[in-house]
N, C-alpha and C positions, 0 to 999 in steps of 0.2 A: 353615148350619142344615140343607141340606138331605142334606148328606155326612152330618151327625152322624145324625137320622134312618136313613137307608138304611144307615148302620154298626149302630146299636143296634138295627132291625129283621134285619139279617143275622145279629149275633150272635145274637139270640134264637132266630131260626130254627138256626142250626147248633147251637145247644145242644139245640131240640126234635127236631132230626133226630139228635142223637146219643143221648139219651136215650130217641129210641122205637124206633134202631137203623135207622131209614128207609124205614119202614113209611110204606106211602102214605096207609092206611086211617087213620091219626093224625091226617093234615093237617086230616082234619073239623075235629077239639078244637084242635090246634096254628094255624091261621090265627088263628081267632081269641083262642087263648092270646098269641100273639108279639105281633097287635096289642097286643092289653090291653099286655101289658109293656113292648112300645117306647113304648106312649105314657104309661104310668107312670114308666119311668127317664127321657121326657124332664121330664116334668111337675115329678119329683123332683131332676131336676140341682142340684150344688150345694147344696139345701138341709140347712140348719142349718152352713153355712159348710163344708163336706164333698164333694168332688168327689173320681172315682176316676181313678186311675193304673192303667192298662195293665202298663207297666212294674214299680208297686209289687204291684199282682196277680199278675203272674208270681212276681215277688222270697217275698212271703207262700205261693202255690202250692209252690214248693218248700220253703219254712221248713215248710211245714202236712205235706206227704209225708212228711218226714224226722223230724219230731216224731213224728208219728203212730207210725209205725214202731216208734221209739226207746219212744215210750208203750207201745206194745203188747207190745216187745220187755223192758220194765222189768216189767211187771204178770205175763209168762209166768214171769221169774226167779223173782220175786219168789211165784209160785205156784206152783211147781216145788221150790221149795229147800225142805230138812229144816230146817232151822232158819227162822223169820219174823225178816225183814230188816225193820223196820219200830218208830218213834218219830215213832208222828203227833204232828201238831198243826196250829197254827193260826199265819198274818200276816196281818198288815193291809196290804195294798199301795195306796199312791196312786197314782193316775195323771192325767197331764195333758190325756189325750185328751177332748174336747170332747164334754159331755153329749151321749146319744141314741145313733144307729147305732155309731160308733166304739166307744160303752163297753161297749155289749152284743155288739158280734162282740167285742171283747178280754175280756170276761166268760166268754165261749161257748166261743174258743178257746186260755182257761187250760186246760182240762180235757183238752185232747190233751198236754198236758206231761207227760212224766212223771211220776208221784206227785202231781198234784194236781188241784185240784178247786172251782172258785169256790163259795161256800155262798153268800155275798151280796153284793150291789151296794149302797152307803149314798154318795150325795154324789159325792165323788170317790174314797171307798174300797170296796176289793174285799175282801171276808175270805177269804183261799183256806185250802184244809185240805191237807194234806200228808200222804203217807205217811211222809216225814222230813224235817226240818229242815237236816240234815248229807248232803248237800251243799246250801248253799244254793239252793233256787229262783229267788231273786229274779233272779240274771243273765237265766235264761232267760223270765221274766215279761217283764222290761223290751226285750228279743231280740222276743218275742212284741209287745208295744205297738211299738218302733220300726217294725216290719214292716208292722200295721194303718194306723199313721201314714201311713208311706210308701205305703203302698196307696188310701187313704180320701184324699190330701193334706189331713189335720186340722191346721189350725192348732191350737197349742200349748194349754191351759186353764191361768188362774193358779193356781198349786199347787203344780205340779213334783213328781216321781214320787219316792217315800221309800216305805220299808218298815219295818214293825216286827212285831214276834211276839208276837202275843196271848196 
């Protein structure tokens, strides 16, 4: 208990030292920033049946880099080119990730995919909008949810992950 502690108040602190570049004059607001935190991520362990992997965080860290990129790298084409590349529309994607944190970060980080873009969250469906249907999405949605899974270690939700085009 007491490793996990002095790990989760380390990370927080090297997150505030990287974020304010390590600047002393910070530590006023960062002391007591890292407490609060460590003792909210212990408070929050686990809950809603959802605990985080080190390993699936890195795994998603570089899924998230690489998407991003590829996002950003599709949107320039795509606003560059003489002719508009583009037959939006709309799917309904289910997913099996377990109500709350897990479905709102897989909500959050549809939107770094390529062409698309969550509009809403209902249940266990997401309605994403697309800049195109052709190539399909869904591989790289479900790419996307394996990775939060593996990061979050979510046990499964009854449902199972299907897709269909609104």
């Amino acid at each position: 208990m007491k490793r996990s502690i002095a790990f989760r108040t380390a990370a927080f602190a090297g997150v505030w030292w990287l974020l304010t570049g390590g600047a002393l004059s910070s530590w006023l607001i960062g002391v007591p920033a890292v407490a609060v935190a460590a003792a909210l991520s212990w408070r929050l362990r686990g809950a809603g049946g959802v605990s985080v992997s080190l390993k699936g965080v890195a795994g998603f860290g570089g899924f998230f880099l690489i998407e991003s990129f590829r996002g950003g790298f599709d949107v320039a084409r795509r606003a560059l080119a003489r002719r508009v590349d583009v037959q939006p529309g709309f799917l309904v994607y289910r997913t099996d990730l377990p109500p709350g944190l897990p479905r709102l970060f897989l909500s959050s980080s549809v939107s770094l995919l390529p062409g698309t873009l969550t509009v809403d969250l209902e249940d266990d469906d997401l309605v994403i909008h697309a800049l195109t249907l052709e190539p399909d999405p869904v591989p790289g949605i479900a790419a996307c949810e394996s990775r939060i899974r593996n990061a979050l270690v979510a046990t499964p939700h009854a449902g199972g992950p299907a897709a269909r085009h609104a």
